[in-house]
C-alpha positions in Angstrom: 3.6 -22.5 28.5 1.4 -20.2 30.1 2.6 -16.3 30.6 4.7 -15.6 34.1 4.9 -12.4 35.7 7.5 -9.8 35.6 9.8 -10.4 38.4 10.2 -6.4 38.8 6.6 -5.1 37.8 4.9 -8.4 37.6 3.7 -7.4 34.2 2.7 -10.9 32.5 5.3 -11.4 30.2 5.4 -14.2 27.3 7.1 -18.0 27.8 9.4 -17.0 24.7 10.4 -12.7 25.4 13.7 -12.8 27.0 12.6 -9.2 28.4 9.6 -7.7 30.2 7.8 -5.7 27.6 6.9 -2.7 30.4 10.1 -2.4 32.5 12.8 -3.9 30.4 13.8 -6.2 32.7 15.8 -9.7 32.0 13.6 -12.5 32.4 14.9 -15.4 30.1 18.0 -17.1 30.2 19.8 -15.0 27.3 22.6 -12.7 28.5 22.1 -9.4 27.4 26.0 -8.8 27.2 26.2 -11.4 24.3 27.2 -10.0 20.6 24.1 -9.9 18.4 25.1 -11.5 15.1 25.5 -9.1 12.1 23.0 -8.8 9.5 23.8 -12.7 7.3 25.6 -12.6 3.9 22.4 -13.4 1.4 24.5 -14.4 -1.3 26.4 -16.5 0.8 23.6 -18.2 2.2 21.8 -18.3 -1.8 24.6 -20.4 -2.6 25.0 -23.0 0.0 20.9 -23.3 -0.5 21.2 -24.0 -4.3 24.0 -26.2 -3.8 27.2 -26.7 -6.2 25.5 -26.7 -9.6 24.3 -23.1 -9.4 26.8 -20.2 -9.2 25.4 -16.7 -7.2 27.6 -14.1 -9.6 25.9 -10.6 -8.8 22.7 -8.4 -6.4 20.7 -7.4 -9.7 18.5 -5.2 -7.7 16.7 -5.0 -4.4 13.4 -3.5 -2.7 11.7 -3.0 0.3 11.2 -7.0 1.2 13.8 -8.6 -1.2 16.7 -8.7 -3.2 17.3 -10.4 -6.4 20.3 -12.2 -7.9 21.7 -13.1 -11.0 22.5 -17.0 -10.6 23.9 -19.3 -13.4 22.6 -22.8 -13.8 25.9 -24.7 -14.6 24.1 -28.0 -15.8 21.8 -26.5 -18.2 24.3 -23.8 -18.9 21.8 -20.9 -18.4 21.3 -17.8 -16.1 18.8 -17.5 -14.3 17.4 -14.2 -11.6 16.8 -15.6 -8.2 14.4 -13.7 -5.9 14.6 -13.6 -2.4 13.0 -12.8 0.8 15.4 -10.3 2.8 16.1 -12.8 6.3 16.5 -10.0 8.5 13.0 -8.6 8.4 10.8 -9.6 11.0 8.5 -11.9 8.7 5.0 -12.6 9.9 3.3 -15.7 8.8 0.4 -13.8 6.7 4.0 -12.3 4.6 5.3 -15.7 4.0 1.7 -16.6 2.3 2.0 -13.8 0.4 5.0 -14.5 -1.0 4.2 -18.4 -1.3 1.1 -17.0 -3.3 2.9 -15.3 -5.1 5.1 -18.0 -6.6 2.1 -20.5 -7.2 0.5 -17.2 -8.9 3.1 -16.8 -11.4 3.8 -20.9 -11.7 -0.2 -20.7 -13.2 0.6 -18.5 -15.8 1.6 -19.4 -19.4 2.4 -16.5 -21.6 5.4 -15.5 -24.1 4.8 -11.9 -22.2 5.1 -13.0 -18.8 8.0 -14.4 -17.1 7.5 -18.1 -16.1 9.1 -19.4 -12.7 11.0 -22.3 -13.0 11.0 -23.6 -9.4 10.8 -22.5 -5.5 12.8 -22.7 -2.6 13.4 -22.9 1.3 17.2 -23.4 2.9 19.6 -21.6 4.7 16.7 -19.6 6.2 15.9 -18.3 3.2 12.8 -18.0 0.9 13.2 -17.9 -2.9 11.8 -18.9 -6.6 14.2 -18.5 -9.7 13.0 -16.7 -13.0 14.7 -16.8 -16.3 17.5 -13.5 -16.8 16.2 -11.2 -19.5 19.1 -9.0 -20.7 17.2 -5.8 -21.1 15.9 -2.8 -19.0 13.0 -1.8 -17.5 10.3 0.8 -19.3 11.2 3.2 -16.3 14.6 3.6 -17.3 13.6 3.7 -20.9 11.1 6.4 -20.3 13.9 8.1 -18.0 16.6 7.8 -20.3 14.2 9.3 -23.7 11.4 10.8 -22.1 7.9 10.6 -23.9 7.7 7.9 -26.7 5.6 8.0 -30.1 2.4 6.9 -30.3 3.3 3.9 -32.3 6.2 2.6 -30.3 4.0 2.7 -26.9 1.1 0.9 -28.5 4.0 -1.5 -29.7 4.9 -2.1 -26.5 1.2 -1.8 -24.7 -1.0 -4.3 -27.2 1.3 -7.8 -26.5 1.4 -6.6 -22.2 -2.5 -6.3 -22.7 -2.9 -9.8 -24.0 -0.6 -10.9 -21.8 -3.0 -9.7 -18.9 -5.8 -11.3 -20.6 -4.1 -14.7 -20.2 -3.8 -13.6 -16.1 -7.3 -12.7 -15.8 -9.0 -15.5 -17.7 -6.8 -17.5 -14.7 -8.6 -15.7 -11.9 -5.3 -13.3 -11.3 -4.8 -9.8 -11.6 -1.7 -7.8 -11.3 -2.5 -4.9 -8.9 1.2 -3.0 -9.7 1.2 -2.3 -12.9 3.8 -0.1 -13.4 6.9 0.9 -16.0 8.9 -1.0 -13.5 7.1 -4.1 -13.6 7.5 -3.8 -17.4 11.1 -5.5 -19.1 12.4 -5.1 -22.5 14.1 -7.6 -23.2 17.5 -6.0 -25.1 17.8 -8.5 -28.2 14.3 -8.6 -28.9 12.7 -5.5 -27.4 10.2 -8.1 -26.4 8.1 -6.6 -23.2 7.7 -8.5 -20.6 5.2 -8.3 -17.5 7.1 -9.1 -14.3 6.6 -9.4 -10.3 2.7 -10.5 -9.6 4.0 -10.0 -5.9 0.5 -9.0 -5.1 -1.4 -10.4 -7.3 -5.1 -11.5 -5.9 -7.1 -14.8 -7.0 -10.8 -13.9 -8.2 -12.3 -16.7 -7.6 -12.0 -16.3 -4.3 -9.0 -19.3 -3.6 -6.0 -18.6 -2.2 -5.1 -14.7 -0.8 -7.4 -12.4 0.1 -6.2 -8.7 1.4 -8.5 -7.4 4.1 -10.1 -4.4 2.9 -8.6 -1.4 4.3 -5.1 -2.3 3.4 -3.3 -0.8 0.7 -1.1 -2.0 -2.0 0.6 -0.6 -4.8 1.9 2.4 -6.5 0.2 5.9 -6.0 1.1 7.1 -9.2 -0.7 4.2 -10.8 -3.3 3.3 -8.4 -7.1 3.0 -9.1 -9.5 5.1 -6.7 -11.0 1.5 -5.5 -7.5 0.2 -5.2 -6.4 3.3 -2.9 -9.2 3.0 -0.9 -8.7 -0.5 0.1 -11.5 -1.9 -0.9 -12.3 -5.6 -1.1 -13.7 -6.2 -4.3 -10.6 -4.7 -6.4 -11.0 -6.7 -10.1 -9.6 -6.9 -13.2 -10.4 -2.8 -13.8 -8.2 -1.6 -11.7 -5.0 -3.0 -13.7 -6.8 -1.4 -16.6 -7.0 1.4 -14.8 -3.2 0.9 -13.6 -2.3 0.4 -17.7 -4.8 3.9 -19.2 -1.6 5.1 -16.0 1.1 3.6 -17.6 -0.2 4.7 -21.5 -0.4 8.2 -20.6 3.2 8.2 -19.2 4.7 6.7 -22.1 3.0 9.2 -24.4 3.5 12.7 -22.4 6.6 11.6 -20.4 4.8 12.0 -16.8 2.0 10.1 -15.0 -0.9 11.2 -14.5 -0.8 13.0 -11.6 2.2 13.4 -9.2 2.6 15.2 -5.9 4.9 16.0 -2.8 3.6 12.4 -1.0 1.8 9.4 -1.7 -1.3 10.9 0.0 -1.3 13.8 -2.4 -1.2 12.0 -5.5 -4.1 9.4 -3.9 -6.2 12.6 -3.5 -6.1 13.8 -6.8 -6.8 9.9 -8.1 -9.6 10.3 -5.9 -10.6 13.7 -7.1 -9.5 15.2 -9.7 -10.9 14.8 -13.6 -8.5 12.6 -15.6 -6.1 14.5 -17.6 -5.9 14.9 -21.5 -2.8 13.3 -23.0 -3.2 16.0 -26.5 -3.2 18.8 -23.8 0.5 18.0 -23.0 1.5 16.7 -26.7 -0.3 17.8 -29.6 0.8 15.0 -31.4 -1.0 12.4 -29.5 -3.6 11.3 -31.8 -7.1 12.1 -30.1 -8.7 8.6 -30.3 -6.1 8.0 -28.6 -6.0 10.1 -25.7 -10.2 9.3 -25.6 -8.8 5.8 -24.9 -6.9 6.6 -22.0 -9.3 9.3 -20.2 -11.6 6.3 -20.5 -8.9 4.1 -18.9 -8.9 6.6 -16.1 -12.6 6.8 -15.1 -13.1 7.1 -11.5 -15.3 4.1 -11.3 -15.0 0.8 -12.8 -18.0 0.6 -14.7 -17.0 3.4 -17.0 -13.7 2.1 -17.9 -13.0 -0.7 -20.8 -14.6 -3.8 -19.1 -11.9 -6.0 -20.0 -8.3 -6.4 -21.3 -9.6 -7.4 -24.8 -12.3 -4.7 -25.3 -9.4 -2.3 -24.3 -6.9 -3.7 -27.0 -9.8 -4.1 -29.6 -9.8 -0.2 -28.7 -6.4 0.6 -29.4 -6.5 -1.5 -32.7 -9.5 0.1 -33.9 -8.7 3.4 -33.1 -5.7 3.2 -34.8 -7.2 1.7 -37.9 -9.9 4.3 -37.8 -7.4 7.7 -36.7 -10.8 9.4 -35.5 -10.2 13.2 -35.1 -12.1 15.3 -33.5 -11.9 17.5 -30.1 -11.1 15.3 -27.0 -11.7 16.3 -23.5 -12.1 14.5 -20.2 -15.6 16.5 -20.1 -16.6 15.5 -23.5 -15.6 11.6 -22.6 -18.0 12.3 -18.8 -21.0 13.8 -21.4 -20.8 10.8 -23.6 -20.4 8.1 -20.5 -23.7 10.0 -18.7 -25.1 10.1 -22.1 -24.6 6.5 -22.6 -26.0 5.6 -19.2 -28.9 7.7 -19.4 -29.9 5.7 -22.4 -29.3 2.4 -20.7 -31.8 3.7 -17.8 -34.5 5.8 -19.4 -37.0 4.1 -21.1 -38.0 4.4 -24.9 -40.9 5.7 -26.1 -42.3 2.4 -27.2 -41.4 0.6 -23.8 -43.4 4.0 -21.8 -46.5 3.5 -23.8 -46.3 -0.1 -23.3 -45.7 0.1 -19.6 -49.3 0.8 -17.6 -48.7 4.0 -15.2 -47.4 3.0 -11.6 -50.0 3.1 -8.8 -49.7 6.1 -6.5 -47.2 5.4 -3.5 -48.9 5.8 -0.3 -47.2 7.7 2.2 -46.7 7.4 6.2 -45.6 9.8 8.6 -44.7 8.3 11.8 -44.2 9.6 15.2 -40.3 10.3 14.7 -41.6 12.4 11.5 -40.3 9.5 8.9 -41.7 9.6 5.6 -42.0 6.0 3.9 -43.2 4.4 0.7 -45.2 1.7 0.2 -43.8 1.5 -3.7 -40.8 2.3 -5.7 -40.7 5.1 -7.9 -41.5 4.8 -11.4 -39.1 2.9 -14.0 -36.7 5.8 -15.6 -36.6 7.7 -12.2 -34.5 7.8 -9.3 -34.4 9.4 -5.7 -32.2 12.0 -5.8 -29.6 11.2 -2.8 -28.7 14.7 -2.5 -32.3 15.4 -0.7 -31.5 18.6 1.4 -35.0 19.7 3.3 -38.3 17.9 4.3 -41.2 19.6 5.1 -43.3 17.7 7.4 -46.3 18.0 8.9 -48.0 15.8 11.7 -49.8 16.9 15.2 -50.7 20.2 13.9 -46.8 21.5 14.1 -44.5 22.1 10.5 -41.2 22.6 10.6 -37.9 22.4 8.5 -35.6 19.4 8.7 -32.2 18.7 6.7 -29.8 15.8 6.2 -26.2 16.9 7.9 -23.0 17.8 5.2 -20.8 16.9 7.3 -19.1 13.9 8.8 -16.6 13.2 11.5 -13.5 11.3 11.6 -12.4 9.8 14.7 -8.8 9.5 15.1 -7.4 7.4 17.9 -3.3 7.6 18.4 -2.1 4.0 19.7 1.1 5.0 19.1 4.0 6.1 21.9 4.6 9.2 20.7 2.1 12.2 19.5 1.2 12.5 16.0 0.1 15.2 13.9 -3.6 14.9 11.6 -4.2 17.1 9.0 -7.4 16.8 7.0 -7.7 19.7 4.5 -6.9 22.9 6.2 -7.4 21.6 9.4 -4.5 20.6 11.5 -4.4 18.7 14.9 -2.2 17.2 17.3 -3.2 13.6 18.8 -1.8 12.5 22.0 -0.3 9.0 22.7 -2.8 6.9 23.5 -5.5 10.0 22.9 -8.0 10.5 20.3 -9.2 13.8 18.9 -12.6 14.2 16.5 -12.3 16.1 13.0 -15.3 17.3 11.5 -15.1 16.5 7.2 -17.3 17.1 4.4 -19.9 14.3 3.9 -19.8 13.1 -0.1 -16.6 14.2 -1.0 -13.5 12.0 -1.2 -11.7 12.3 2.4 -7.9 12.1 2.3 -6.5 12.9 5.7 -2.5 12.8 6.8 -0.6 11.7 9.8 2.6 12.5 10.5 4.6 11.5 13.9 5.9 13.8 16.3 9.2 13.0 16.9 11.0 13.2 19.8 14.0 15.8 20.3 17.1 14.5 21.1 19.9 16.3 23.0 21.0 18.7 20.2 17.2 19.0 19.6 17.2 17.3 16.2 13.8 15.0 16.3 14.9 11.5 17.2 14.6 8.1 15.6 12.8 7.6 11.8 9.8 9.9 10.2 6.4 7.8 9.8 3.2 9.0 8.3 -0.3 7.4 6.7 -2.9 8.4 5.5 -6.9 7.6 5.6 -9.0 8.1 2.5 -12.6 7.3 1.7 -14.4 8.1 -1.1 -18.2 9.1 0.4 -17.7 9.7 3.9 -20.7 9.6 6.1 -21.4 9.1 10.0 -18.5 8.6 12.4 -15.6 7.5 10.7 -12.9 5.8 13.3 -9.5 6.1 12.1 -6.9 4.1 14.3 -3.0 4.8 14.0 -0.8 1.6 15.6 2.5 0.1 14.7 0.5 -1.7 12.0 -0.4 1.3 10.3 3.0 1.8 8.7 4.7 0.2 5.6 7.3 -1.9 7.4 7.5 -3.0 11.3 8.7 -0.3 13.3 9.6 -0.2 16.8 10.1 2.2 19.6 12.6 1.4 22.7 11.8 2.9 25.6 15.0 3.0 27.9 15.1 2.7 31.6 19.1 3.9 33.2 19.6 2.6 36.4 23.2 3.2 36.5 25.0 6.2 37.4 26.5 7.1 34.0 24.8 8.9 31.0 24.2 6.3 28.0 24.6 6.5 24.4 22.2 4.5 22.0 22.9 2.8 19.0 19.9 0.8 17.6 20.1 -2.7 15.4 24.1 -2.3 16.4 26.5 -4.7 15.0 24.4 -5.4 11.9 24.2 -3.3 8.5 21.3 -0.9 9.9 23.0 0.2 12.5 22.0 3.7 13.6 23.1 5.9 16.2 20.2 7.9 18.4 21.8 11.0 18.3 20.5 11.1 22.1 22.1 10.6 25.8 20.0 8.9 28.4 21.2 10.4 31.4 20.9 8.5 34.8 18.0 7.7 36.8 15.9 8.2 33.4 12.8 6.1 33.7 11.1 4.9 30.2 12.8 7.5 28.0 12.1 8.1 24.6 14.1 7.1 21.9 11.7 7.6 18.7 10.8 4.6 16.4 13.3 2.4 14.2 13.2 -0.2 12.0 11.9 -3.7 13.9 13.8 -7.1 12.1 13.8 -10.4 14.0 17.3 -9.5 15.6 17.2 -5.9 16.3 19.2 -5.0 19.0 19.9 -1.7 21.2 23.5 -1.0 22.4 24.4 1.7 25.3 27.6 2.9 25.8 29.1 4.5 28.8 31.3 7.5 28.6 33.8 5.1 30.3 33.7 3.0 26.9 31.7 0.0 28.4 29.3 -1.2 26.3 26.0 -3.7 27.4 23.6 -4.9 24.6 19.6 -6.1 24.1 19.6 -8.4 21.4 16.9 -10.3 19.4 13.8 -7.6 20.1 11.8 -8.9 17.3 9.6 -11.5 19.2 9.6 -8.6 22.7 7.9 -5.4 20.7 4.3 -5.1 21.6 2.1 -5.5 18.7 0.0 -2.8 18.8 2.4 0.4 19.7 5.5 -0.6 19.0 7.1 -0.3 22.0 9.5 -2.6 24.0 11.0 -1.5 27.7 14.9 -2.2 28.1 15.9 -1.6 31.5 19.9 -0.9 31.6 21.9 -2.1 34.8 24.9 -1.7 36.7 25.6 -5.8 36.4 25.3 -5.7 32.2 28.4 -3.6 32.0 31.7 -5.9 32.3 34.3 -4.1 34.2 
């Protein structure tokens, strides 16, 4: 059914929204008065899915996007943990493939050290696969609960997870969240276990692909390539994640922490990988070589595979090299290494007749081009600061800009706030302001929104923030921020009164993320500003009258516009009941 117009501001709006996204006004048949239905009972519904021969007993745990339950298999007399998709989140068909690939991800997999998935499900509005229940606790508690372990028992623990990710990768998967998390031990065996390939990625090219530029992961365990969204993440980058996880188990810390996630992505970026024996002396120093190799910045100087790593860490250990460790030493020896690989030996020189002389042409724009590469064992230096040139009798001196400039265009409803090293600069809604960066050097740039106050002049509604980072910027960099650009859908109600009473908001009322503005929408108020809130397929916006009458939107999820967020409610005499 095609779109029809607004019947107040003749906005098109779609056949499905029961409200004009501009002006808030009614336009289904829904009655905004109606009770929206509290957030549903997830065990509840777990159990009718199942049916009688599985009993729900207990939430083990829950994240962002789902929740997991102990469930016990009365037939087979076993217990099993149950994952599900949270119902109240305003699912988009690319998430339900996710998770979909996820299950048939971990269904491929084989492996004492990875947990198998007996089956998958869809009832009761739910999503879900069932695992096996490992009694035991995860190596972040472990690592909470003792601090740093001894060599011997993380290398215990590491070797087995290591060939369990050469099983994944020799099936096209890799993990992408490696984490102590993501790692059980299971309590009567102290068997570890790699869990949750929620994001795993085929490389072979079937099935899932992320788009570059979007991010998944953990910050304090992410590689540089996998930060930067890049498209061709591979099997290095869980190396990368597991050289992460190693140095935590030996020092007690990760690598490199920070106030927020776009600090610690900087100094992946960044900063030199640090040594393991400079925090514990006892750390053998083959060892910590291991793991600065682990945390090279780019995948061609880290282990090239799961097995060359473990053949490593067996070696090494058989071996107990000594001798000074640094991450400079490990960078001399890499550069060394590759050095060798492209300078030619003496033999292959003499053997190799001397390269004709390249023939140069300077155009009219004062180009310089050549006709024939450079000689084998050289290489342009990309750093190339100043040209002289000389054509129609003038010289001059030309150079190659530093500098680069990011473009940052706000599609948000409210202003946000940029910050990109020491420079700091407020974006209008709907504006776009130009930051000049350093060209070459990894870029990490912050946004934070500014909120609006509410009548007390606290800032209203939820805190967001991103971030951009690249590792070589260059040119004109466009950066756009939009209700996509945060980590879970967000919307912003903005709130037309047409009565003659102040109102009081309360957003997603009625269900179990209910929360109150903090803000009064007085009269006559035309598109007022409420701040952003979480966005689930049934969030709702309640006003209240000082008189105690209440009226209700309901069911926003489908009515939000995509790209800022926003939806217009439009509050009337005729939704208050007497």
């Amino acid at each position: 059914m095609a779109d029809a117009p607004c019947p107040t501001c003749q906005t098109p709006v779609p056949a499905a929204a029961l409200y004009c996204p501009n002006c808030g006004s009614r336009t289904g048949t829904g009655d905004s008065r109606l009770e929206v239905a509290p957030a549903p009972d997830v065990q509840v519904q777990l159990a009718l899915a199942l049916g009688p021969k599985y009993e729900v007993r207990r939430l083990l745990g829950e994240g962002g996007f789902a929740q997991v339950y102990e469930v016990f298999d009365t037939d087979l007399q076993r217990a099993l943990a149950v994952k599900v998709l949270k119902p109240d989140i305003a699912w988009s068909a690319g998430m339900l493939d996710r998770f979909r690939q996820e299950c048939r991800s971990i269904a491929r997999l084989s492996h004492p050290n990875i947990l198998s998935i007996h089956f998958v499900g869809e009832g009761q509005g739910l999503v879900y696969y069932a695992m096996p229940f490992v009694e035991g606790e995860a190596l972040a508690s472990l690592l909470r609960r003792s601090g740093a372990l001894t060599p011997d028992r993380a290398l215990a623990i590491l070797r087995p997870l290591l060939d369990a990710l050469s099983h994944a990768h020799g099936q096209g998967l890799i993990h992408r969240d490696i984490k102590p998390d993501n790692i059980m031990l299971e309590a009567s065996s102290g068997r570890p276990l790699l869990v949750d390939f929620g994001i795993a990625k085929r490389l072979d090219g079937e099935g899932h692909r992320t788009q570059t530029g979007f991010v998944v992961g953990t910050p304090q365990y992410m590689s540089p390539e996998q930060a930067l969204g890049q498209g061709d993440v591979d099997a290095r980058s869980d190396l990368y994640a597991v050289g992460a996880v190693l140095y935590q188990m030996v020092t007690g810390a990760p690598p490199f922490e920070g106030d927020t996630s776009q600090e610690i992505v900087g100094k992946h970026l960044s900063e030199p990988a640090p040594v393991a024996t400079a925090v514990n002396a006892r750390i053998p120093q083959w060892l910590s070589d291991v793991i600065v190799r682990c945390l090279a910045k780019r995948p061609a100087e880290r282990y090239q595979s799961a097995a060359m790593l473990l053949e490593a860490l067996t070696t090494g250990r058989e071996s107990g090299a000594q001798g000074a460790v640094s991450a400079e030493r490990v960078a001399r020896k890499l550069k060394s290494e590759e050095a060798t690989a492209i300078m030619p030996s003496a033999e292959q020189r003499r053997a190799t007749p001397p390269p004709a002389r390249a023939s140069r042409t300077v155009t009219g724009a004062g180009a310089v081009t050549a006709s024939s590469p450079p000689p084998p064992g050289r290489r342009l230096w990309p750093g190339l600061l100043l040209l002289f040139l000389v054509g129609g009798g003038i010289g001059g001196w030309y150079y190659v800009s530093r500098s680069a400039t990011l473009v940052v265009e706000n599609r948000l409803a409210e202003p946000i706030r940029i910050t990109v090293g020491a420079q700091t600069q407020e974006v209008p809604a709907g504006g776009a302001v130009e930051l000049k960066v350093k060209a070459g050097s990894p870029l990490v740039a912050q946004w934070f929104l500014v909120r609006p106050p509410g009548t007390t002049g606290q800032p209203l509604g939820t805190e967001l923030q991103g971030s951009v980072t690249r590792a070589s910027p260059k040119g004109r960099l466009l950066y756009t921020v939009d209700a996509a650009d945060t980590e879970r859908p967000m919307f912003a109600p903005l709130v037309t009164n047409t009565t003659t009473e102040p109102l009081e908001l309360t957003i997603n009322a009625g269900t179990v993320n209910a929360q109150p503005c903090g803000c009064t929408v007085p009269s006559g108020a035309v598109r007022a500003h409420i701040g952003y809130y979480p966005l689930y397929l049934n969030s709702s916006v309640e006003a209240r009258a000082p008189s105690g009458r209440t009226a209700r939107f309901r069911d926003l999820g489908a009515n939000v516009d995509r790209a800022n967020g926003t939806v217009g409610l439009r509050f009337e005499p005729k939704d208050f009941p007497p």
